[in-house]
C-alpha positions in Angstrom: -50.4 63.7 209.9 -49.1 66.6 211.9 -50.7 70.4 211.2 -48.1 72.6 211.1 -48.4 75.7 213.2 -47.4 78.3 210.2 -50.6 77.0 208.8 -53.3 77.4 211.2 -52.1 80.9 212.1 -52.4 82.0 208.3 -56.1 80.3 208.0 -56.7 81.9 211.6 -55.5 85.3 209.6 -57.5 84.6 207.1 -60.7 84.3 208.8 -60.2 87.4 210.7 -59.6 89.5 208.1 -63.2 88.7 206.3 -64.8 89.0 209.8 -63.4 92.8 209.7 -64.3 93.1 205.9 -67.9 91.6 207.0 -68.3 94.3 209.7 -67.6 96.9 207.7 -69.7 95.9 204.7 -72.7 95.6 207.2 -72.1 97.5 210.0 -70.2 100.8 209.0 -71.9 101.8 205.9 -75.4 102.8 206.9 -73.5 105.4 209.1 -70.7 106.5 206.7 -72.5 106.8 203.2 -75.9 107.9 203.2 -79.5 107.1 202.4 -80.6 106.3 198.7 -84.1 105.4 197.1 -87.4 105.5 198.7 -90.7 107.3 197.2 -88.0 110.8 196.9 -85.9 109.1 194.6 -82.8 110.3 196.5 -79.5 109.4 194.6 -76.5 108.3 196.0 -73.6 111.0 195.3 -70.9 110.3 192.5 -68.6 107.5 192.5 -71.0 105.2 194.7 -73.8 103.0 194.4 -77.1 101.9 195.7 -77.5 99.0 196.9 -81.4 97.6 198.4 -82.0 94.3 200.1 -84.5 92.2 197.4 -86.8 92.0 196.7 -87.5 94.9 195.9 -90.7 97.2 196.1 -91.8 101.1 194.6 -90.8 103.3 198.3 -87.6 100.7 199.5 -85.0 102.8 200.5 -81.6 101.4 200.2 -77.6 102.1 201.2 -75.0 104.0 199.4 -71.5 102.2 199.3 -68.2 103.4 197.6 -68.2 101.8 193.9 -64.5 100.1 195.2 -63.3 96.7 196.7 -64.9 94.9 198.6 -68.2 96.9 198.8 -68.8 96.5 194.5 -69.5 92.8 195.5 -72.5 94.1 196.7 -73.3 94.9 193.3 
């Protein structure tokens, strides 16, 4: 069976692309979007969300990410 060369190139795409999605879910957003949680309560600002690593405990403090693709699969 021969692999056509069209084909590894797209899968080769393909895994690149949700290497570059991984960094930036993981990497960027502690930078970009702010602090959330912890024993202040601090709130992440309007149209984004909170997300903490579990489990959780009272004083965790946590990320905030946009509430858009990809970072609402964090939800």
């Amino acid at each position: 069976m021969k692999i056509n060369k069209k084909v590894i190139l797209i899968a080769i795409g393909i895994l690149l692309l949700f290497i570059i999605v991984g960094i930036i879910i993981v990497i960027i957003p502690p930078f970009l979007f702010g602090f959330c949680g912890s024993f202040t309560g601090e709130m992440c600002p309007e149209g984004y969300f909170c997300s903490m690593k579990k489990p959780c405990y009272p004083d965790q403090s946590g990320t905030c990410f946009p509430n858009k693709f990809p970072f609402n699969l964090l939800k």
